[in-house]
C-alpha angles and dihedrals in degrees: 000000000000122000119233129248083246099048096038086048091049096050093046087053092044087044091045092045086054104044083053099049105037093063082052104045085047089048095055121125115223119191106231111249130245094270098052076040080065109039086053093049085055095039093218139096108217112207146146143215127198104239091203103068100079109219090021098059125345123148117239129234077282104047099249117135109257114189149074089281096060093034084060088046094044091045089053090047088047096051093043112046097013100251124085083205 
């Protein structure tokens, strides 16, 4: 089935006014909130895990939080305050 004039002309602007707006939506620049604010003037990310729920949160043979939970936490602290420690 072939696509109208109208309808072809309509997709290549929606796909021009896209590809102009994305880069510059990525590229924004957002002031952090009082509450990343205050996790920066601290310097540290307080968070828990529950130990007990084996694959979201279990120490290791070192005592270091292994599961999804503390990788999230690690991967925010990261992001915040540039070290995932």
């Amino acid at each position: 089935m072939a696509m109208s004039g109208t309808r072809r002309l309509r997709r290549c602007v929606a796909a021009l006014a896209a590809a102009m707006v994305l880069p510059m939506l990525a590229s924004a620049q957002v002031l952090p909130g009082p509450t990343l604010a205050s996790i920066r003037t601290k310097g540290v990310l307080d968070c828990g895990v529950n130990p007990g729920s084996p694959g979201f949160g279990v120490p290791d043979s070192r005592g270091e939080h292994r599961g999804m939970g503390p990788s999230i936490w690690r991967t925010i602290a990261a992001a915040a305050l540039g070290d995932p420690a």
